[in-house]
C-alpha positions in Angstrom: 0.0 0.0 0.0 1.1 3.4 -1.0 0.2 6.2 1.4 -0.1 9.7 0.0 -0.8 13.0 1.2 -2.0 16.0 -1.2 -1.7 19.4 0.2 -4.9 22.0 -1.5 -6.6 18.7 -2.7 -9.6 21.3 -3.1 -7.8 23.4 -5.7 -7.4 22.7 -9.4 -4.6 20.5 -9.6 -5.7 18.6 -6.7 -9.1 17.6 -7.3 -7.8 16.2 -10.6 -4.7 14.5 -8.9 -7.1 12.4 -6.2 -9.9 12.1 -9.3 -6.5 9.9 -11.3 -5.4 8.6 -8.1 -8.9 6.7 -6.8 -8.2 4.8 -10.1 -4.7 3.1 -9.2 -5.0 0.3 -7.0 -2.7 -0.3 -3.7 -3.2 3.8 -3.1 -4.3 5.4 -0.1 -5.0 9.2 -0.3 -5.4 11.7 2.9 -6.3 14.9 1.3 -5.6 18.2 2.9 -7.0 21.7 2.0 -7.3 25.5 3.9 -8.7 24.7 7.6 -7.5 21.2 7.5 -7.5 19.2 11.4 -3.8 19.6 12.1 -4.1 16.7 14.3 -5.3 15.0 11.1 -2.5 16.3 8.7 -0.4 15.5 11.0 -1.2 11.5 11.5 -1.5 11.4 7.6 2.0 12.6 7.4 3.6 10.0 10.2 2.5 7.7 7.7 2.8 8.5 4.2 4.7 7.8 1.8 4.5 10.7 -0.7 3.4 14.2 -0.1 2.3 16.3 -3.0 2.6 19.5 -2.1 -0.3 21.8 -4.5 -1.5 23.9 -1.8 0.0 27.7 -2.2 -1.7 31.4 -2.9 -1.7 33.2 -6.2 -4.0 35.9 -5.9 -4.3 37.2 -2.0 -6.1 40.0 -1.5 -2.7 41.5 0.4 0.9 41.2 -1.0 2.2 39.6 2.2 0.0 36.7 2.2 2.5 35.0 -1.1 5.5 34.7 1.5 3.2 33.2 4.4 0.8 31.1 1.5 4.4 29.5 -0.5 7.4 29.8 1.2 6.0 29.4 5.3 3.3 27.0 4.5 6.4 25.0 2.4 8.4 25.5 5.7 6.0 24.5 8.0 5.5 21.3 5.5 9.0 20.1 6.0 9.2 21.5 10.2 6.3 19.0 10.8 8.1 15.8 9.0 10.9 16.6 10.3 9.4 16.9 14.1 8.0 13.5 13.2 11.3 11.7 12.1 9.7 11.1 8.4 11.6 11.8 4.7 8.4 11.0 2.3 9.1 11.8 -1.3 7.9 15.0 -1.6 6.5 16.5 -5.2 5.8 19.8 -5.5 3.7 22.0 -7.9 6.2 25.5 -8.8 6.2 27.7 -11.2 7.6 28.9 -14.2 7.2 32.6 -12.5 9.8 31.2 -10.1 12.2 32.1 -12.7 11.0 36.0 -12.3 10.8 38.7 -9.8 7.3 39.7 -8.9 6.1 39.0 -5.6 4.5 35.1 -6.6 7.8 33.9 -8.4 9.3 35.3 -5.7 7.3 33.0 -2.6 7.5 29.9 -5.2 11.4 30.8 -5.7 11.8 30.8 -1.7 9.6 27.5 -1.6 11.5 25.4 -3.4 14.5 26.4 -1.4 13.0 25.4 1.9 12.3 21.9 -0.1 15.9 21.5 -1.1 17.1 22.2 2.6 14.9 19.4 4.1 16.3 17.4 1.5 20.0 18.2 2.8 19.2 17.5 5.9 17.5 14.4 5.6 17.9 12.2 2.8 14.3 13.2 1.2 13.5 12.4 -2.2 12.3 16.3 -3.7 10.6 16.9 -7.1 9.6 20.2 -7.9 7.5 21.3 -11.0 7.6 24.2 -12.7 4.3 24.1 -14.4 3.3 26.3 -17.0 -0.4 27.7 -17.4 -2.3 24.6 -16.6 -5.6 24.2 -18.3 -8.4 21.3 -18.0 -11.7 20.9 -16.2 -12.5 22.1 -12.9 -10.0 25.3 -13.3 -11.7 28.3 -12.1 -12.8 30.6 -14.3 -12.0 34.7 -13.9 -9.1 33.8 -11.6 -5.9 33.4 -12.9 -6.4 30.7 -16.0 -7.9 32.6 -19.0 -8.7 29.3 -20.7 -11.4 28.4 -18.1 -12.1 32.4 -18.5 -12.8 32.1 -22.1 -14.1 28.7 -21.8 -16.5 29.4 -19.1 -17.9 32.8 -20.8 -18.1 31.8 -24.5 -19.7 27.9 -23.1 -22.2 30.4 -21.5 -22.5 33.3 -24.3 -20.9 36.0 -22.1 -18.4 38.3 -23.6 -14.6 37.9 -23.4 -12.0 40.8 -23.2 -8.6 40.3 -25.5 -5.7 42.2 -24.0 -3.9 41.7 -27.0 -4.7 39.0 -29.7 -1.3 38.2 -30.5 0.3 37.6 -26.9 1.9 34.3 -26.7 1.2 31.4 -24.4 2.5 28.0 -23.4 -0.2 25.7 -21.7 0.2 22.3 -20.3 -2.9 20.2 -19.9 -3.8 19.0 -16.1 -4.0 15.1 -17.7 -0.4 15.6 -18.3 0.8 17.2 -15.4 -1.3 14.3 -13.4 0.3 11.7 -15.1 3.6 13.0 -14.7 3.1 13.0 -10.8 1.3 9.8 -11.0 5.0 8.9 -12.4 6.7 9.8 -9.1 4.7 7.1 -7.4 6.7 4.1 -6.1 6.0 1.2 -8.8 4.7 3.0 -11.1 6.6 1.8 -14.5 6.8 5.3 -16.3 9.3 7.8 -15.7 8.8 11.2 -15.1 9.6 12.6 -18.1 8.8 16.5 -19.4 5.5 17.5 -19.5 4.1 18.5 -23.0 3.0 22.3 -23.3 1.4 24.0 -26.1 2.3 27.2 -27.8 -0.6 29.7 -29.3 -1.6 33.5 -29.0 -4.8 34.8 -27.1 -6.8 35.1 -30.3 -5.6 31.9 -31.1 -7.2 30.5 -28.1 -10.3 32.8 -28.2 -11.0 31.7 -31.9 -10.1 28.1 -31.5 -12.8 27.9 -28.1 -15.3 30.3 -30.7 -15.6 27.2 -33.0 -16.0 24.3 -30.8 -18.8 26.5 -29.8 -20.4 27.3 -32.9 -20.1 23.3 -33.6 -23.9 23.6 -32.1 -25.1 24.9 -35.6 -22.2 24.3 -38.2 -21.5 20.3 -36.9 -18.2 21.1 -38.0 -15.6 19.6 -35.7 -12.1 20.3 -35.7 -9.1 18.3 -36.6 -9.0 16.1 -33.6 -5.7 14.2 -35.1 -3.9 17.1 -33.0 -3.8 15.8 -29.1 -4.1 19.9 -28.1 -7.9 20.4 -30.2 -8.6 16.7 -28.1 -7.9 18.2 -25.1 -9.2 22.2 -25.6 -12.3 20.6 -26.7 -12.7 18.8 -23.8 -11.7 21.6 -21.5 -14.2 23.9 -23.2 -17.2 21.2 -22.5 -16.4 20.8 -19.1 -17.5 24.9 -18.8 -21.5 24.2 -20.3 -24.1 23.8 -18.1 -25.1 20.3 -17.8 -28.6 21.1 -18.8 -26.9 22.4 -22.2 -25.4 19.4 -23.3 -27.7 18.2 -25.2 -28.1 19.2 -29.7 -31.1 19.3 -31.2 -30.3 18.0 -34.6 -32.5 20.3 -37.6 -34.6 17.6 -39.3 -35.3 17.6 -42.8 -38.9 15.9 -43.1 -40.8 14.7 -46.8 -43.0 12.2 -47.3 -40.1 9.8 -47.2 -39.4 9.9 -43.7 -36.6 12.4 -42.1 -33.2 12.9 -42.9 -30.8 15.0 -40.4 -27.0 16.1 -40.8 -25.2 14.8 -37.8 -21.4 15.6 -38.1 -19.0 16.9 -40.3 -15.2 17.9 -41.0 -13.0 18.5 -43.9 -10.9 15.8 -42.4 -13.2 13.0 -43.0 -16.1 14.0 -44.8 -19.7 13.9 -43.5 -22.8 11.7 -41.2 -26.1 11.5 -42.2 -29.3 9.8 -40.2 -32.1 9.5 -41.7 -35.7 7.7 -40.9 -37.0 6.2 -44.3 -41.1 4.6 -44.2 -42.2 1.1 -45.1 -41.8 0.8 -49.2 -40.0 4.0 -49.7 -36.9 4.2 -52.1 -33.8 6.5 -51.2 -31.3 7.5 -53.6 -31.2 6.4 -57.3 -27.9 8.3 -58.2 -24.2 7.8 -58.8 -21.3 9.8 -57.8 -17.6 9.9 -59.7 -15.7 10.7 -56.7 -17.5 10.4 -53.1 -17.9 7.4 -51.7 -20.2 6.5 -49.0 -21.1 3.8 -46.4 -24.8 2.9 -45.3 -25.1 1.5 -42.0 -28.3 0.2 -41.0 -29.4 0.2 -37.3 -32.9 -0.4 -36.8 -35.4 -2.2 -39.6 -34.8 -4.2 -43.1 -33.5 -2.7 -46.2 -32.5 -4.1 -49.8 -29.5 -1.7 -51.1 -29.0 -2.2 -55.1 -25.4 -1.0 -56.7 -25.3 -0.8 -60.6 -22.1 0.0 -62.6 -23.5 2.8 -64.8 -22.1 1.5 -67.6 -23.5 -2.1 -66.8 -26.8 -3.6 -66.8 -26.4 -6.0 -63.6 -27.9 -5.0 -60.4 -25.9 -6.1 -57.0 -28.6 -6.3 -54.1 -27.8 -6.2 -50.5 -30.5 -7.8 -47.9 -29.5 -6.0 -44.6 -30.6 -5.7 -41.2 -30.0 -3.6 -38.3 -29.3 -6.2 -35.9 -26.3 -7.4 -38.2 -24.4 -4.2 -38.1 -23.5 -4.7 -41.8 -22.0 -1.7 -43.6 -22.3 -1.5 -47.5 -19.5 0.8 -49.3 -20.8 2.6 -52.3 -17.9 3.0 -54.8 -18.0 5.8 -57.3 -19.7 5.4 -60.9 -22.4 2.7 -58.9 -25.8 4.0 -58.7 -27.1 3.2 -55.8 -30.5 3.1 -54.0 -31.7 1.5 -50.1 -35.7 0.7 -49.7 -36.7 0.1 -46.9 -38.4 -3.8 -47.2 -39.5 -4.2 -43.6 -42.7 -3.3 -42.2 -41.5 -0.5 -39.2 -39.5 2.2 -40.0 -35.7 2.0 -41.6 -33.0 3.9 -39.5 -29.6 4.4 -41.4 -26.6 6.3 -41.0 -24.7 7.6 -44.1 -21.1 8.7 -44.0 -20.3 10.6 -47.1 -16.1 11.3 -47.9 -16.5 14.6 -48.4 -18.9 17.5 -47.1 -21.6 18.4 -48.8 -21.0 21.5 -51.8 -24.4 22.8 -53.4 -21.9 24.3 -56.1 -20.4 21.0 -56.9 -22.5 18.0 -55.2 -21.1 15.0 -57.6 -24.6 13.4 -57.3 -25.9 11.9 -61.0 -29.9 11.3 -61.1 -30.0 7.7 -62.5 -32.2 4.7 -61.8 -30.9 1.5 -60.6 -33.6 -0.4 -61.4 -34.2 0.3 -65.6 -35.8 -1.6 -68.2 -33.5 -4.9 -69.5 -31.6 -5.0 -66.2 -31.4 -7.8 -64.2 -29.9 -8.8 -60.9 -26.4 -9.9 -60.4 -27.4 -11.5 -56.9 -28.7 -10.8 -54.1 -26.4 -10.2 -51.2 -28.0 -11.4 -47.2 
């Protein structure tokens, strides 16, 4: 058993340390925040193993407070191990402002010292951090992250203030700064290596977070195959109201059924669903270029393929409970009926988004007079 201690487990970067933590067997946590029982920090600490020390002050209300928040609370850390004849590894979230010389680089500067004297004196394993602007869920917004500032207001349609649109900033994502402490853990067969950050300008940022939330109408997402948009994405999610999670998708509606654009990108083309009636035919043209998959989920449907050029008909009996998926190649024709007696429920992908200038969709029947059927296809 592994017994660890985090110091501000009620801040940012704690809450998301215990949250990755609970999921690692063999490891105890005793979390600490502002107001803690000292009786109870105290017999957490006579026992532990590993401290992570996130607790600190960032933005006190008086000047004095950084010294007494970071550098005291960080000596007070290492006065009570000592007074209890312990040397836990001890990991500590710094900052890159350590490297300056405002008043918070300053008390972080001062903090690490106190770390590296314990360490002298007693053996102790120290790791200190010096994170950059740390972004991911549960960051508070209007404090000192402006991610979860422009997350928070543009997830909520407030406005956001720009500074200056082409100041640069280097973000690390809280997933990687967890994992690199889970690293430090004893067992644990990673290695602490660098964590990843992430270069960009405000408006940058602002416009990036202005897409993903205009995805509600345009069902455009970004190019996910870049692990930042994965994880800014995610960040800027975390800020809507639970209540506004949920799309409504615009339906199209005929006497055919309903049709409704789900998704698109120019990365990897476009999703369709659509609700077809008993008897009714979709489709009946040919593309030269897109190609498409049908993938029925609910009912029975009978998709016919014809070469254009070619007289035979390929039919494909399929049902949603198969999960069969039917690749339409370009210069086939191509229809889907729904055979079944409830209604058909399909979902088209389509390699490329939808252009009223230049659809590549050919009116021509599948089924014409002299054709016949190549075979049917269960």
């Amino acid at each position: 058993m592994t017994r660890v201690v985090i110091t501000g487990v009620a801040g940012f970067l704690g809450r998301n340390l215990r949250a990755r933590l609970a999921t690692i067997q063999g490891v105890e946590v005793a979390g600490f925040d502002l107001g803690a029982d000292a009786a109870q920090l105290t017999a957490a600490l006579g026992e532990c193993d590993v401290v992570f020390h996130l607790a600190g002050v960032n933005r006190p209300r008086d000047i004095g407070e950084y010294d007494a928040g970071n550098r005291g609370a960080t000596a007070e850390l290492c006065a009570q191990l000592t007074a209890l004849g312990r040397r836990p590894k001890i990991v500590f979230s710094s900052s890159i402002q350590a490297e300056l010389e405002n008043p918070y680089g300053v008390s972080k500067r001062e903090a690490e010292k106190e770390l590296r004297r314990f360490a002298a004196e007693t053996g102790a394993e120290i790791r200190v951090c010096r994170l950059k602007n740390v972004f991911g869920k549960w960051s508070r917004p209007n404090y000192n992250s402006v991610v979860a500032t422009f997350c928070h207001n543009i997830a909520n349609d407030l406005p956001i203030e720009i500074s200056d649109p082409q100041r640069e900033l280097e973000l690390a994502y809280v997933d990687d700064v967890v994992e690199a402490f889970v690293a430090e853990l004893p067992g644990q067969q990673a290695e602490a290596g660098e964590i990843p950050s992430y270069t960009l300008t405000l408006g940058e940022l602002a416009g990036r977070i202005q897409a993903y939330h205009e995805m509600r109408t345009t069902l455009t997402l970004p190019d996910f195959s870049e692990r930042f948009s994965q994880q800014l994405y995610a960040t800027y999610l975390s800020y809507l109201p639970a209540e506004r999670l949920e799309e409504q998708l615009t339906s199209h509606e005929d006497q055919r059924g309903s049709l409704a654009e789900f998704i698109k990108s120019a990365n990897f083309g476009q999703i369709f669903v659509s609700r077809t009636k008993p008897g009714i035919t979709r489709g009946n043209h040919y593309h030269h270029t897109k190609t498409e998959k049908f993938f029925v989920v609910e009912g029975e449907a009978a998709i016919r393929l014809r070469q254009i050029e070619r007289t035979e008909v390929v039919e494909y009996h399929v049902r949603g409970e198969r999960y069969q998926i039917v690749n339409i190649a370009p210069g086939y024709t191509h229809s889907i009926e729904n055979v079944g007696n409830g209604e058909l429920v399909t979902v088209f992908w389509a390699s490329e988004v939808f252009d009223a200038d230049r659809p590549d969709t050919y009116f021509e029947p599948v089924l014409q007079s002299g054709t016949g059927m190549a075979g049917a296809r269960a």
